[in-house]
FISENU-597075 format. One record per atom (N, C-alpha, C): x, y, z negated. Coordinates in steps of 0.02 Angstrom, whole numbers, padded with zeros to 5 digits, always signed. Layout:
N
XYZ...
# end
This chain:
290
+00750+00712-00989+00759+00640-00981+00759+00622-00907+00801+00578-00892+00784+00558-00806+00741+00514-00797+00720+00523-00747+00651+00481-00709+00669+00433-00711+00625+00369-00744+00622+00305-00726+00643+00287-00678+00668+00215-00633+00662+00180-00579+00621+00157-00581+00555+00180-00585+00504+00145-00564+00448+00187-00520+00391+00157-00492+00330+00198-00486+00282+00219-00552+00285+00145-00588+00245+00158-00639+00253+00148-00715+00248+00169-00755+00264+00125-00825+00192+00138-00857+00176+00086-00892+00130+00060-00929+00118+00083-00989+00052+00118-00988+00034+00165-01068+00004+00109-01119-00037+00060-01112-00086+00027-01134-00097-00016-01092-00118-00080-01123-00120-00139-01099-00205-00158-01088-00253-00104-01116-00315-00105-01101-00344-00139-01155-00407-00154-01122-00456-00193-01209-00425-00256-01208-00393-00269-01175-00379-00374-01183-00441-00431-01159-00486-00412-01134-00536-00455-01140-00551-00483-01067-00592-00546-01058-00601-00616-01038-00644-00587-00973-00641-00623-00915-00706-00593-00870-00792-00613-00914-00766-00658-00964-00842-00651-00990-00866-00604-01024-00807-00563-01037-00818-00498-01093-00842-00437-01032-00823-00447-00972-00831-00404-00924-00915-00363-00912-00920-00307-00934-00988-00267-00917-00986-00230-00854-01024-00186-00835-01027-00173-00762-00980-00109-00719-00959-00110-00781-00894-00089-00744-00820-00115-00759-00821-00184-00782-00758-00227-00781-00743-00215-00855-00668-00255-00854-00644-00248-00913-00562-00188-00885-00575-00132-00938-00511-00105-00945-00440-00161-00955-00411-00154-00901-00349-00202-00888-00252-00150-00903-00291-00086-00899-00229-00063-00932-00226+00029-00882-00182+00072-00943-00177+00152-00916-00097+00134-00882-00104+00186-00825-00022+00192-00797+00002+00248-00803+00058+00282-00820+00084+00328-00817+00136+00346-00736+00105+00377-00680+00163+00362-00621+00232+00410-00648+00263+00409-00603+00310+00443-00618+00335+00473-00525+00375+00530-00551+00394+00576-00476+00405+00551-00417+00418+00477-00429+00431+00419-00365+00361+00430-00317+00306+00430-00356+00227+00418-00336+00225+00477-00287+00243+00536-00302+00195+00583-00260+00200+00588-00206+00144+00590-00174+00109+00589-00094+00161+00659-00054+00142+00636+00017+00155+00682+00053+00153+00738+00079+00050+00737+00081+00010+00787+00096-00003+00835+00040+00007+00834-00002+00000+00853-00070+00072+00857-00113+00091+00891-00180+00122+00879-00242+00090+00864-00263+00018+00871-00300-00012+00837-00352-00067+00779-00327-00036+00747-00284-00084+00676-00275-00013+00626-00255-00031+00563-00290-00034+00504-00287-00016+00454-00206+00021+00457-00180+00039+00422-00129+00002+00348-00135-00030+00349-00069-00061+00266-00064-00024+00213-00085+00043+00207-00058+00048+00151-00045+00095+00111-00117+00121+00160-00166+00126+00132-00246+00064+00109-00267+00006+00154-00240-00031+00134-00283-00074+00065-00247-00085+00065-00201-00091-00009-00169-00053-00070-00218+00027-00065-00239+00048-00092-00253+00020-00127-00344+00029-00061-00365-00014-00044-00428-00064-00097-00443-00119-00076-00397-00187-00127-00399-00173-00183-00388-00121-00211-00340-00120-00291-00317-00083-00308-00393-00051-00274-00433-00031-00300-00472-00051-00316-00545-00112-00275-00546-00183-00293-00605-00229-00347-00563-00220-00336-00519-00290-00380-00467-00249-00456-00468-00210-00467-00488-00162-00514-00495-00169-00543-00561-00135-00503-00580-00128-00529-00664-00206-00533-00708-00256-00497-00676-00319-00517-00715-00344-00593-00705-00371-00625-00755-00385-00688-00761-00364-00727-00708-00300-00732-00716-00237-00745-00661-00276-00831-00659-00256-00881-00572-00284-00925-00549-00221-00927-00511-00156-00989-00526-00104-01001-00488-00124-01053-00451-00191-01081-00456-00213-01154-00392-00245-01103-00354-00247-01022-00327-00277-00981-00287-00217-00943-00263-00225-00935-00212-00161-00888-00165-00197-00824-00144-00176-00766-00186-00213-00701-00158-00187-00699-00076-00250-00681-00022-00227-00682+00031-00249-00614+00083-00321-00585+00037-00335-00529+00080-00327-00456+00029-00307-00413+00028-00314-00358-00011-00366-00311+00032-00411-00281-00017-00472-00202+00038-00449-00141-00039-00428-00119-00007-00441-00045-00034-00502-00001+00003-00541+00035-00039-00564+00091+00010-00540+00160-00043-00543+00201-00017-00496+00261-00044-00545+00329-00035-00557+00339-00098-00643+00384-00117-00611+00464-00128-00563+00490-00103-00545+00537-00136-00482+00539-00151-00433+00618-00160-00390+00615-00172-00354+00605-00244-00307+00555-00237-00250+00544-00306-00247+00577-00344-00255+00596-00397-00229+00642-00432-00170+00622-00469-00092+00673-00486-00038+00609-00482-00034+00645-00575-00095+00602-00623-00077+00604-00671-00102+00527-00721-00100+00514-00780-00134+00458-00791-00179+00408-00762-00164+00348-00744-00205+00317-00687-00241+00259-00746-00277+00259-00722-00360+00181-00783-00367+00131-00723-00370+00065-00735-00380+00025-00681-00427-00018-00727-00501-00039-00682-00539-00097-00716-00545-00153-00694-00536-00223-00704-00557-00274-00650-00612-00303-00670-00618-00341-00631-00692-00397-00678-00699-00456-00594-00730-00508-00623-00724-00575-00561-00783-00548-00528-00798-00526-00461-00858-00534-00413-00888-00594-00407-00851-00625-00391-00882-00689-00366-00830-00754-00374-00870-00774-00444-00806-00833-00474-00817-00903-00435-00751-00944-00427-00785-01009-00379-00726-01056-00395-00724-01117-00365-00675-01142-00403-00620-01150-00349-00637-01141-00271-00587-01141-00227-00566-01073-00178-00622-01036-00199-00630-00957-00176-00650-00930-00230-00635-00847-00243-00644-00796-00283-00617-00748-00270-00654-00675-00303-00687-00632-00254-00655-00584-00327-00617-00553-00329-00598-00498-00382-00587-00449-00378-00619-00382-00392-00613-00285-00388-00603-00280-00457-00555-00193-00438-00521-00159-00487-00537-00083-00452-00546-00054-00532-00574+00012-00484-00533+00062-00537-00502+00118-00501-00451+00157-00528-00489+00225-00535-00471+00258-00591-00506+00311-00618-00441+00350-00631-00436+00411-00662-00390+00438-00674-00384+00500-00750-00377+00513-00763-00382+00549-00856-00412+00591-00837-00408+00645-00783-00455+00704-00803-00535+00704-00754-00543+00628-00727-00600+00617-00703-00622+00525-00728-00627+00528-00790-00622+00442-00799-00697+00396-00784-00733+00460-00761-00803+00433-00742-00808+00417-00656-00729+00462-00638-00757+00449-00539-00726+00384-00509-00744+00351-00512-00689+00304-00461-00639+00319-00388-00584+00312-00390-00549+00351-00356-00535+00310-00275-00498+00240-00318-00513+00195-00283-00543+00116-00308-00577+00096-00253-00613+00019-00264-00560-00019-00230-00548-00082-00264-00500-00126-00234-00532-00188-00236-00506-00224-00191-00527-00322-00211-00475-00358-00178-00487-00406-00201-00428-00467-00171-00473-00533-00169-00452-00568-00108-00499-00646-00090-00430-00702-00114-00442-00716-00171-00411-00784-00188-00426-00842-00145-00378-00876-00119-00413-00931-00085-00394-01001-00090-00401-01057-00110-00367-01134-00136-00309-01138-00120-00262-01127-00153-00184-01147-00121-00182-01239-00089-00160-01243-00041-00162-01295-00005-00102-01312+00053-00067-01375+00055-00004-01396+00101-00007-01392+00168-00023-01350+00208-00035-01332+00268+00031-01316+00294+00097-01335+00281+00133-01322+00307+00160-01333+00383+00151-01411+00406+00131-01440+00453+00123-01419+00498+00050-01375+00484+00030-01352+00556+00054-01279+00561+00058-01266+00514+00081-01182+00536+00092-01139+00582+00068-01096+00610+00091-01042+00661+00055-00980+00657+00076-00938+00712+00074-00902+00721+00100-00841+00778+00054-00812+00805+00057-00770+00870+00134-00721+00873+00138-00723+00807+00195-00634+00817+00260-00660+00826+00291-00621+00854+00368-00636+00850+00387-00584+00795+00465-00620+00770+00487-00589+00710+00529-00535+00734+00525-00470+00676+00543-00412+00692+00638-00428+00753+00669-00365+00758+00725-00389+00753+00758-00378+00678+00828-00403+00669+00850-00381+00590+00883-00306+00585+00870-00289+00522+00880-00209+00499+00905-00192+00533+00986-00241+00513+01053-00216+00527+01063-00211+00616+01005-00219+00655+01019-00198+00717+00979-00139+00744+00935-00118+00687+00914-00051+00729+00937+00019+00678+00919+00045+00721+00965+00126+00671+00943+00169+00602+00980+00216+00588+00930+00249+00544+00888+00261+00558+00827+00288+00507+00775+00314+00535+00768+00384+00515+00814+00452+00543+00802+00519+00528+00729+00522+00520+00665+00497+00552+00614+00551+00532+00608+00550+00469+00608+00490+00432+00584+00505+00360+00586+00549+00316+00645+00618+00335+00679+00665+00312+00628+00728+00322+00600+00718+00364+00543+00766+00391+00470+00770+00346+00468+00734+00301+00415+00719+00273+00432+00744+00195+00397+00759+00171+00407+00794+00073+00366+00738+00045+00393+00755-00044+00355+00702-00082+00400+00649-00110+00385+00644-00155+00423+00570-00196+00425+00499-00178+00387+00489-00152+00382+00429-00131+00420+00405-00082+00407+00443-00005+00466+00448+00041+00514+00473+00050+00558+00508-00032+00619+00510-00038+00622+00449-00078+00609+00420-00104+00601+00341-00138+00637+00292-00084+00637+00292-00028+00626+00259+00038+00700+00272+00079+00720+00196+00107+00774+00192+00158+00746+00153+00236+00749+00179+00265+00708+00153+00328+00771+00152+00395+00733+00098+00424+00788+00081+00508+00726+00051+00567+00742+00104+00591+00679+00089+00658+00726+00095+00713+00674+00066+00770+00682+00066+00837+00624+00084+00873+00620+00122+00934+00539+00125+00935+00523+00083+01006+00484+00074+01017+00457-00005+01064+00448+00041+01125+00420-00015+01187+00430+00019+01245+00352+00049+01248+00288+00025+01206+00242+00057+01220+00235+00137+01174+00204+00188+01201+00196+00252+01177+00128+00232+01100+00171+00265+01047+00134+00259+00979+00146+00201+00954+00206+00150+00981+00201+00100+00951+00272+00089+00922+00292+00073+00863+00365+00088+00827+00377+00022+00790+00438-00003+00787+00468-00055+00741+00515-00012+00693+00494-00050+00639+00528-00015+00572+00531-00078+00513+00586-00044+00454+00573-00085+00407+00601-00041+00348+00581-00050+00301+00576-00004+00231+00611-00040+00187+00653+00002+00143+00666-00033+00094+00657+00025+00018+00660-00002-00048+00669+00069-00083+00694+00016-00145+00729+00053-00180+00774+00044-00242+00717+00031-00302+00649+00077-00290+00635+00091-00353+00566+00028-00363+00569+00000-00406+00531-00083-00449+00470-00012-00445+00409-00081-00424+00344-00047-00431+00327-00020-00522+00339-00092-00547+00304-00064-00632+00364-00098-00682+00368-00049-00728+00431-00068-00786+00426-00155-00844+00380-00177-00778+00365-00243-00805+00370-00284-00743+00372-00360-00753+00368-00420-00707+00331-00400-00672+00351-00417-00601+00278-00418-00553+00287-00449-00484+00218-00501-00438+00226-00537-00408+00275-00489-00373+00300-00559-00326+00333-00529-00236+00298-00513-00196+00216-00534-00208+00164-00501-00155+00141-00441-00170+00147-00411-00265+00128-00340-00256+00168-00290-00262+00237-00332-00259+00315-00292-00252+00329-00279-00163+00281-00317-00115+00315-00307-00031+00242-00242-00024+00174-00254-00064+00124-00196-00049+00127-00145-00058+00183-00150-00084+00187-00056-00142+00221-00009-00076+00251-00056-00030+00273-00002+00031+00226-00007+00091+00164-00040+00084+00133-00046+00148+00089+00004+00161+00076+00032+00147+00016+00109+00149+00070+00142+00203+00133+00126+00207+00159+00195+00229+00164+00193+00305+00126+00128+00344+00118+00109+00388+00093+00179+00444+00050+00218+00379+00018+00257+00434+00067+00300+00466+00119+00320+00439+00163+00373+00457+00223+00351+00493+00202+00287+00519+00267+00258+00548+00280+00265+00613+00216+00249+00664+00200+00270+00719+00171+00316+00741+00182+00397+00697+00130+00448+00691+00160+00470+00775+00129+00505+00807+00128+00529+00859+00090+00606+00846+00069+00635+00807+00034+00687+00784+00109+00722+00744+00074+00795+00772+00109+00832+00740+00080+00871+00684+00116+00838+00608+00085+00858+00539+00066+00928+00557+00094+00987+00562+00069+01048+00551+00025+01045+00583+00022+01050+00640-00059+01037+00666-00134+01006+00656-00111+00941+00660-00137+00903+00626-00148+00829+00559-00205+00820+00535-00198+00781+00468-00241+00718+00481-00215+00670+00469-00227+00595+00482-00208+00535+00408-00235+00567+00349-00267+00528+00325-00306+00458+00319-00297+00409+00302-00317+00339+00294-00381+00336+00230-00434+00350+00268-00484+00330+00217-00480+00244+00179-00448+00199+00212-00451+00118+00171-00384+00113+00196-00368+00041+00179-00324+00011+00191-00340-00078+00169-00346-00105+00220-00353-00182+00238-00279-00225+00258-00247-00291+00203-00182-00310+00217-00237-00402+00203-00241-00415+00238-00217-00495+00282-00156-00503+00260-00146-00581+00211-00090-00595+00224-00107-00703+00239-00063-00724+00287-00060-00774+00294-00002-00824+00260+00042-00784+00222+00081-00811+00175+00126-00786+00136+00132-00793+00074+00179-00734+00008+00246-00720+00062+00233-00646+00048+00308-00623+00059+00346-00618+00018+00420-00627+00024+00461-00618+00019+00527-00573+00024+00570-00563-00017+00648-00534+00007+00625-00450-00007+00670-00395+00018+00670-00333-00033+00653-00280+00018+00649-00328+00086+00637-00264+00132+00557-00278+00161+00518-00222+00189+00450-00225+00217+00461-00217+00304+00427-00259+00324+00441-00237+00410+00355-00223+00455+00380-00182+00481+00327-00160+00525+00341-00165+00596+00271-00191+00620+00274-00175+00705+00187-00134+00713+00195-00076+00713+00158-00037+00695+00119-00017+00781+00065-00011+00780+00034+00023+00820-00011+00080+00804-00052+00162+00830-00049+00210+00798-00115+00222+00867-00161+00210+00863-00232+00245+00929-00267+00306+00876-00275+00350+00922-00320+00406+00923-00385+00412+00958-00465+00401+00939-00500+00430+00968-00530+00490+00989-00583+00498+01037-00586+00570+01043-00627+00603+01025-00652+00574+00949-00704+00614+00896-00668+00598+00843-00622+00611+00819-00585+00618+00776-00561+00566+00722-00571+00516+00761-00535+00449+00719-00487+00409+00733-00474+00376+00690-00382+00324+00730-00385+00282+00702-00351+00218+00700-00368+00173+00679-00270+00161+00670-00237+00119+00631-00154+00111+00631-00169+00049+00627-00125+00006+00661-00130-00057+00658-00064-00083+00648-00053-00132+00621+00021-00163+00589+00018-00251+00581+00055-00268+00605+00086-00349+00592+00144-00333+00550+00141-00359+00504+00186-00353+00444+00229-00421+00421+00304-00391+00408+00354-00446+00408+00399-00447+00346+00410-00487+00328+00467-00523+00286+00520-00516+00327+00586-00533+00272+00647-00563+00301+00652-00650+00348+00589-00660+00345+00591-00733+00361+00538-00724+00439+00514-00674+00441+00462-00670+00513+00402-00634+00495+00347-00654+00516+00272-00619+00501+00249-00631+00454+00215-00579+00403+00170-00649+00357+00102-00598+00344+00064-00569+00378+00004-00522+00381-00015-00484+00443-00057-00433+00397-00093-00394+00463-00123-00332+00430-00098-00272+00428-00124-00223+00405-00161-00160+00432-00218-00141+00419-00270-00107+00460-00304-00046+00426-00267+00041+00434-00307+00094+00415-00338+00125+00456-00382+00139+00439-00476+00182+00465-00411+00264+00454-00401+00325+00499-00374+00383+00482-00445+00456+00526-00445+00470+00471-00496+00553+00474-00422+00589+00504-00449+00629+00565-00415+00642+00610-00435+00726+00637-00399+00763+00575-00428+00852+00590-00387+00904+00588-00388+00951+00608-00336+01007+00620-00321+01020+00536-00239+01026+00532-00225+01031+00473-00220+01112+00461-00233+01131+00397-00236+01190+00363-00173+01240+00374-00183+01308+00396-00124+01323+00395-00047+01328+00359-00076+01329+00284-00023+01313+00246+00008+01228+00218+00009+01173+00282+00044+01130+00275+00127+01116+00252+00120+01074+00197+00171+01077+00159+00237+01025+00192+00227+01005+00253+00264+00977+00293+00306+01017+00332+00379+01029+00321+00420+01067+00348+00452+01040+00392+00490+01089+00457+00509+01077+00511+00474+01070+00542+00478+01019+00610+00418+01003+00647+00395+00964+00655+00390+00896+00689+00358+00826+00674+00383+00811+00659+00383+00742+00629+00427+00673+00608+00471+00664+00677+00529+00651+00674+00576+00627+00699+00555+00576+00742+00593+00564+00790+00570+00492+00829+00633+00450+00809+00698+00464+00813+00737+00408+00824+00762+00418+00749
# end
């Protein structure tokens, strides 16, 4: 049979039940089945971040859904590697309120349904007419259609980033890259917002401005933190990515993140930063620059 167009399709819709039904570890909100789109880079059998980012914003959403609340912050922290087979997601309300609320979903997986893999939350916050004053520091990317392909992506293995059409330019500072993503394939074989249809490509931030050379070395994103200051929009993801290395083995990727219409976030991964194993499954030699 051929692979879905999707990342995910939907096994079970979970127990059905209310955040009042919620015990201490949430209410089962539903099983995912990924499909070959999902798999990671560093790995065949794990789970690429940034579907599954998408994944969660889109239970963390639809649980005891609040349309007078505008999801505005997403936290992942990321406990361990994906495993790319049956995925369990639980939510339950942290902290219910009537103009703020505070909601985690925590993803387990079939052949470990006791570990939590990853913890997620989202800060609902009063939707309100602030249009008025609006601003903001960033300037908007330039458009696709003026910067080039992006060969490195070709350099990289895995489903996910063959999933992926990309056009970068890279900026005048060193580690710092403009890009924008697009991919054919619908996060889940069901409806889903435009805010957890633009997240499902934002994880991939880390590899945008990599300056590391995979065989050598492995730079991993223990979390992933997305700020957003207003729903995105349109089919493409844009990055103005920045990429620091410290000199005990940590990095930090930093990203202002864009719509077709200009900025509308701020995305921030923590990366474990160690000599990679000799049998790295990353062929050729680094990622491409132009």
């Amino acid at each position: 049979m051929p692979t879905p167009h999707v990342y995910y399709e939907r096994v079970d819709r979970g127990s059905g039940g209310s955040p009042a039904d919620a015990g201490p570890t949430g209410v089962h909100t539903g099983t995912w089945r990924p499909t070959e789109h999902v798999e990671g880079a560093w790995n065949d059998h794990e789970q690429h971040m940034a579907p599954v980012a998408g994944l969660l914003a889109h239970e963390l959403e639809s649980y005891a859904p609040r349309p007078d609340l505008t999801a505005s912050r997403f936290s992942y922290e990321i406990l361990g590697l994906i495993p790319l087979e049956q995925t369990m997601i639980n939510c339950r309300v942290v902290r219910p309120g009537r103009t703020i609320e505070l909601v985690e979903a925590v993803l387990t997986t079939v052949s470990a349904p006791d570990r939590p893999v990853i913890r997620a939350s989202v800060w609902r916050l009063s939707r309100q007419d602030t249009a008025a004053i609006s601003r903001g520091p960033a300037e908007p990317l330039p458009p696709a259609a003026e910067m080039g392909d992006w060969a490195g992506l070709t350099q990289w293995p895995g489903g996910f980033i063959r999933s992926l059409q990309g056009r970068t330019v890279e900026a005048d500072t060193p580690g710092r890259r403009l890009a924008w993503l697009h991919s054919d394939v619908a996060l889940v074989d069901e409806p889903a917002s435009a805010t957890a249809t633009f997240l499902r490509l934002v994880d991939a931030a880390n590899g945008i401005a990599a300056t590391l050379n995979p065989y050598e070395w492995m730079f991993p994103n223990t979390d992933l933190q997305i700020h957003l200051w207003r729903t995105p929009g349109g089919d493409r993801t844009g990055y103005d990515t920045i990429a620091s290395i410290g000199p005990d083995g940590v990095g930090v990727t930093q990203t202002v993140l864009h719509d077709e219409h200009g900025p509308v976030g701020r995305a921030t991964q923590l990366l474990t930063v160690r000599p990679a194993p000799g049998s790295a499954r990353v062929s050729g030699a680094a990622p491409a620059t132009g």
